[in-house]
C-alpha positions in Angstrom: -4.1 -19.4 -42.9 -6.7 -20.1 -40.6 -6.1 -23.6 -40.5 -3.1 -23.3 -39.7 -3.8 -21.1 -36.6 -6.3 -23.3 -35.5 -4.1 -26.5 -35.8 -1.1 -24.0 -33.7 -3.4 -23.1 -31.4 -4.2 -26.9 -30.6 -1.0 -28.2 -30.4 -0.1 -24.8 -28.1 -3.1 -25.3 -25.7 -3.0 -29.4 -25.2 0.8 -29.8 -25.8 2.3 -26.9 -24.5 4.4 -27.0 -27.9 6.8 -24.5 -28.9 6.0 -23.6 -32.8 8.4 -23.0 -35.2 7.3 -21.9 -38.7 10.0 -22.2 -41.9 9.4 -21.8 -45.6 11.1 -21.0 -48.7 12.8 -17.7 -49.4 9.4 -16.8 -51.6 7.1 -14.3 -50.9 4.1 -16.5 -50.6 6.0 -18.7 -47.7 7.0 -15.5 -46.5 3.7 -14.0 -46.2 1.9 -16.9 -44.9 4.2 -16.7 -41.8 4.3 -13.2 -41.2 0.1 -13.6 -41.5 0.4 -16.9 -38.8 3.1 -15.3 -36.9 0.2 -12.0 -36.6 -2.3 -14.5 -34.8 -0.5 -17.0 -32.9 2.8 -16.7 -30.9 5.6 -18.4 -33.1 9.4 -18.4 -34.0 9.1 -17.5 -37.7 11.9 -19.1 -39.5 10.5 -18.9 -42.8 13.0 -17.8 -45.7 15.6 -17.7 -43.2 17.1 -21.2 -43.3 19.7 -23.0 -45.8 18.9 -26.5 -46.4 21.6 -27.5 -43.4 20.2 -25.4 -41.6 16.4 -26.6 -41.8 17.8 -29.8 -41.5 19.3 -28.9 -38.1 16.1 -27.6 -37.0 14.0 -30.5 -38.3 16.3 -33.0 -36.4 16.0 -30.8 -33.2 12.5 -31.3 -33.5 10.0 -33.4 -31.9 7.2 -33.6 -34.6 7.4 -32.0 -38.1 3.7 -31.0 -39.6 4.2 -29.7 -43.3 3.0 -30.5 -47.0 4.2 -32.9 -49.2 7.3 -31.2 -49.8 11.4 -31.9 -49.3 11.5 -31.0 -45.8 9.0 -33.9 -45.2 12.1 -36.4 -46.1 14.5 -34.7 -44.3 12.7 -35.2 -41.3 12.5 -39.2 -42.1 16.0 -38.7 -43.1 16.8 -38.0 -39.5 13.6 -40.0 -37.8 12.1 -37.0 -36.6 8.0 -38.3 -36.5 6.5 -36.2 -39.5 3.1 -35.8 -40.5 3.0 -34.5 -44.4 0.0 -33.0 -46.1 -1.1 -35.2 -49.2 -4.0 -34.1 -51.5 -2.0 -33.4 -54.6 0.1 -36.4 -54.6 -0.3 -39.9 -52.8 1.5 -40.5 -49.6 2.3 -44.0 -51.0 3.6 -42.7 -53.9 5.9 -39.6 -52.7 5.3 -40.1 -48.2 8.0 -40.0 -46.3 9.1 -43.7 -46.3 9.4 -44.9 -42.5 6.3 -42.6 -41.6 4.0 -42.9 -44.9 1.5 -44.4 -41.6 1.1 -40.8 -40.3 0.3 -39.0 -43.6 -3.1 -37.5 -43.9 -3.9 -38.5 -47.5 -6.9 -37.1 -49.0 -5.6 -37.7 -52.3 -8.0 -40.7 -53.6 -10.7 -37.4 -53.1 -8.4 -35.2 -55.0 -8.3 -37.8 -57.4 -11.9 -38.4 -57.7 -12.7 -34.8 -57.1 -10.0 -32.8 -59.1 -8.9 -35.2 -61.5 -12.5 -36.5 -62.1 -10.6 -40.5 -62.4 -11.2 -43.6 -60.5 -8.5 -45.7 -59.3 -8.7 -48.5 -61.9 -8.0 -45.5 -64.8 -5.7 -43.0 -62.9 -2.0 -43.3 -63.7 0.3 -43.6 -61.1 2.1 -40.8 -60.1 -0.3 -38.5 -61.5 -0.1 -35.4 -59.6 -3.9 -34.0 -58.5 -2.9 -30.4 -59.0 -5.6 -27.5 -58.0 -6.5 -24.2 -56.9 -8.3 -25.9 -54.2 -6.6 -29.4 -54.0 -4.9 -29.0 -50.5 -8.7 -27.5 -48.6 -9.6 -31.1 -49.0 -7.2 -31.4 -45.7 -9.4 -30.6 -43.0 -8.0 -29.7 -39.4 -10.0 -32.5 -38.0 -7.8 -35.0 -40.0 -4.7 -33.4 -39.0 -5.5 -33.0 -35.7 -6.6 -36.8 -35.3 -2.6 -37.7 -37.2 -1.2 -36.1 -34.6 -2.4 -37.1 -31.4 -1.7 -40.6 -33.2 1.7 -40.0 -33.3 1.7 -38.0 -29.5 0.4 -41.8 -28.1 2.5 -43.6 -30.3 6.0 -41.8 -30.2 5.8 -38.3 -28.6 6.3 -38.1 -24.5 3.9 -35.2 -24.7 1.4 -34.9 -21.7 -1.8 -33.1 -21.8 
């Protein structure tokens, strides 16, 4: 949770962003945002949103930051600049398509790391799945993604 605050707190402080936090109907996505939502001032959307709805909120988006999860291609669905979180799979295997370029992929070390395989004799595809698998993602690395896409394709000012 703490990365995450620290990564809000960024984008709040040098972009002047407004956050808006959604998540499954689950408890765990639930709790994470009610935890976030404690430390850092956010709209918490999370468990309250259909799919047509998140996809309305994606699209009115400027930048979507999440894992490598559905809501990833929804946002290259509707070209709204996503970064998405790889460590358990590879962003050139599942990334969203037009924005695979923005994808902080740490999963060649989850692959060394967790799945103890080198490239020549790890199947593709094969998921890097882990207790600790996603703390490989450092705030450094997201932080560095997204002021690449703020140059490239955001109008954000500092």
């Amino acid at each position: 949770m703490d990365r995450y605050v620290q990564v809000i707190e960024y984008v709040q402080t040098n972009w002047n962003a407004q956050v808006v936090l959604t998540g499954g109907p689950g408890n765990n996505d639930k709790l994470l945002a009610e935890a976030i939502s404690s430390k850092v001032s956010v709209t918490n959307l999370a468990g309250k949103t259909k799919p047509k709805q998140l996809l309305a909120v994606i699209e009115a988006s400027q930048l979507l930051l999440c894992p490598d999860t559905g809501p990833s291609h929804m946002a290259a669905a509707v070209s709204t600049p996503v970064v998405a979180l790889h460590a358990v799979t590879s962003a050139q295997v599942s990334g969203p398509y037009i924005y695979q370029h923005f994808a902080v992929d740490c999963y060649p070390e989850a692959r060394d790391t967790i799945l103890k395989k080198s490239a020549e004799n790890n199947i593709w595809g094969t998921h890097a799945h882990g207790p600790n698998t996603m703390d490989l993602i450092t705030v450094e690395a997201v932080l560095a993604k997204l002021e690449e896409v703020r140059l490239n394709i955001l109008q954000v000012t500092r």
